[in-house]
C-alpha positions in Angstrom: 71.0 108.6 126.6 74.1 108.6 129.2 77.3 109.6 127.3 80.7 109.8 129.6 84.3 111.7 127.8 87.3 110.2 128.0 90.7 111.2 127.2 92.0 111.0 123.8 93.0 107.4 122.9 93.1 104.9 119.9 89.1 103.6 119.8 88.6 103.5 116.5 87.5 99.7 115.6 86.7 97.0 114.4 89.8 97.2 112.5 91.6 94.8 109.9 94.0 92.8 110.9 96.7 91.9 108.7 100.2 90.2 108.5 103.0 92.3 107.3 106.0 90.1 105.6 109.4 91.4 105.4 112.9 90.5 104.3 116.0 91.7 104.5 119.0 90.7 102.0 120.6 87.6 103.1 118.6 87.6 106.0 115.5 85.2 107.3 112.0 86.8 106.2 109.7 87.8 109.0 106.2 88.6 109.9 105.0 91.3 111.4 101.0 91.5 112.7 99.5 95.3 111.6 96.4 96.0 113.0 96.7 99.8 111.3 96.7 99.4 107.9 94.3 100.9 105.2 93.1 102.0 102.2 94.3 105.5 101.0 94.3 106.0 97.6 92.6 104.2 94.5 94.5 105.4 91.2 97.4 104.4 91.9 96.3 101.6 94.4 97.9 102.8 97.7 97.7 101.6 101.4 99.4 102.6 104.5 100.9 100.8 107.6 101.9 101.9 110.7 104.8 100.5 112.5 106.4 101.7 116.1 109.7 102.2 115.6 111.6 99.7 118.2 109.7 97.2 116.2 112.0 94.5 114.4 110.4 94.9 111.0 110.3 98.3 111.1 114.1 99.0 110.4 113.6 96.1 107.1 110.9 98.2 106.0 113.1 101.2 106.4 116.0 100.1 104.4 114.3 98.0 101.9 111.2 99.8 100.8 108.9 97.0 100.6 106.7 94.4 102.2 103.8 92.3 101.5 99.9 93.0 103.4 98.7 89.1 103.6 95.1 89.3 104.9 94.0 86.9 107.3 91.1 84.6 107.6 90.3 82.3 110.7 92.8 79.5 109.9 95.6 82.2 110.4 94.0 83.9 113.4 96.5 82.2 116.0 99.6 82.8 113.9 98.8 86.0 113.6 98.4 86.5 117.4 101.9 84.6 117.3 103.3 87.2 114.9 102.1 89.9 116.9 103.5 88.9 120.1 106.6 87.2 119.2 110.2 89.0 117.5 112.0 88.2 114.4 114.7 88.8 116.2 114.4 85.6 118.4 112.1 83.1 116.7 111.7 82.1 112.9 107.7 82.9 112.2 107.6 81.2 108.9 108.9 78.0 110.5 107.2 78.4 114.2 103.9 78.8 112.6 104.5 76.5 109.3 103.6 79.1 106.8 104.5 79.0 103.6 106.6 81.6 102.0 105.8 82.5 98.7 107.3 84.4 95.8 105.2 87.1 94.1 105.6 90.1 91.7 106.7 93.4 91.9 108.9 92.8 95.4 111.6 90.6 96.6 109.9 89.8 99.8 108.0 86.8 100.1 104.0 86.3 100.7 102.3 83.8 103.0 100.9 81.3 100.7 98.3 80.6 103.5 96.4 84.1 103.0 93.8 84.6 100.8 94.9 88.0 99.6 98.8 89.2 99.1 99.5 93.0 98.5 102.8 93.2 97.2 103.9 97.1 98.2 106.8 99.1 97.6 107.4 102.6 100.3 106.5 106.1 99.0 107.0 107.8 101.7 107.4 107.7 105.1 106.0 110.0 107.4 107.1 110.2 111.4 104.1 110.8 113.4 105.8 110.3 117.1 105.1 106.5 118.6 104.8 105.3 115.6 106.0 106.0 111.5 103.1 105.8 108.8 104.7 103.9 106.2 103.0 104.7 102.6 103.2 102.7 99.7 102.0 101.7 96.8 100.6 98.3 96.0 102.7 96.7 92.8 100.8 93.5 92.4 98.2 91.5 94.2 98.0 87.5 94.7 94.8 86.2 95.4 93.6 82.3 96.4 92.2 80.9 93.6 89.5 78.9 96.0 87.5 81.5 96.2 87.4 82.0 92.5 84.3 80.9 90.9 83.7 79.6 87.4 83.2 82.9 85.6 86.6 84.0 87.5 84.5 86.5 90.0 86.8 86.8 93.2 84.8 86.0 96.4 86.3 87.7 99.2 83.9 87.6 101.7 83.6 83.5 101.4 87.3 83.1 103.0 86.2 84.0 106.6 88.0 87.5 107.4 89.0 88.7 110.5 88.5 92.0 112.1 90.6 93.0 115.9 88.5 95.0 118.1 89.5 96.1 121.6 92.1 93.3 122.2 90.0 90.6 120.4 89.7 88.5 117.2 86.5 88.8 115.4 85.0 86.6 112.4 83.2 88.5 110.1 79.1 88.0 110.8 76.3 88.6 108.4 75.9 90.7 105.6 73.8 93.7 106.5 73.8 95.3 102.9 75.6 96.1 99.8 77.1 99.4 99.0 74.6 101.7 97.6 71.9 99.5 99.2 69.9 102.2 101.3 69.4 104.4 98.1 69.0 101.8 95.5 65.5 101.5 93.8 63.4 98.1 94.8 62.3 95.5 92.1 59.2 95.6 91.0 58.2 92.2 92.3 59.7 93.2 96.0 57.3 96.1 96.1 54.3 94.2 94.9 55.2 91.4 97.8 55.0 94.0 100.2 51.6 95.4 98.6 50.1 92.1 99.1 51.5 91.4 102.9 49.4 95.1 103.6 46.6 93.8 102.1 46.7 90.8 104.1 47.5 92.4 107.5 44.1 94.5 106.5 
């Protein structure tokens, strides 16, 4: 096995990638695309973004202490290219991109009514880290598609075609490899017997 070392450098991926809304009083919403953003705490639900400072959103964020995660699925994958390329200070996204801005609870800043899952988040904390400042917040409410809802009311995430970035690209979600817990839990009874009787049969 040939290995090479690099220098230090921002590798870890696949990543989410997410569209951050934002809104100042008075003022237009916008959309921000976040491709670090994650999970940090359970009880109480928290996630963190981080923004680089000369970005247009950031200041919002700054002064208003809240902003919305919308996830994205593959419908959404060019406006959030769009978003991520583009600045609030010269274009409306909303409009550009014809997304739907949506009121939800807990913030004043509206959701895109296009993603399957909104994360309504209010600041914590910020916390400079040098290119870019770690925004930490805590999630206030969350707004989900009720397409992927079945009959019982079970939430189907996975059905609404996420997408992951990865070195520069978009990515569809493939094929499920396993569950969690999957390498440890016990086989049915009927799956071990199958493969009993495949031995026998190879004998």
């Amino acid at each position: 096995m040939s290995k090479q070392t690099w220098k230090p450098g921002n590798m870890l991926y696949p990543v989410p990638a997410v569209m951050v809304s934002v809104a100042a009083p008075g003022e237009k919403p916008n959309i921000i695309t976040v491709a670090w953003a994650g999970t940090i705490n359970s009880d109480p639900p928290m996630l963190s973004i981080s923004v680089r400072k000369e970005r247009y959103s950031h200041d919002i964020i700054e002064k208003t202490g809240e902003f919305v995660v919308n996830l994205v699925n593959e419908p959404l994958t060019r406006a959030t290219d769009f978003c991520g390329v583009r600045s609030g200070r010269d274009v409306d996204k909303f409009a550009e991109m014809k997304l739907t801005p949506v009121a939800v609870d807990g913030v004043s800043v509206p959701a895109i009514g296009e993603s399957p899952v909104n994360l309504a988040c209010q600041v914590t904390d910020i916390i400079p880290l040098g290119s870019h400042d770690l925004f930490l917040a805590k999630i206030v409410s969350v707004t989900v598609d009720e397409r992927y809802l079945d009959e019982k009311g079970t939430f189907h995430l996975n059905q609404a075609g996420l997408v992951a970035y990865s070195h520069g690209e978009y990515f569809a979600l493939g094929k499920k490899l396993g569950s969690f817990g999957y390498s440890v839990r016990k086989k049915p009874a009927n799956q071990k017997k199958k493969r009993s009787n495949t031995k026998q049969k190879r004998k």
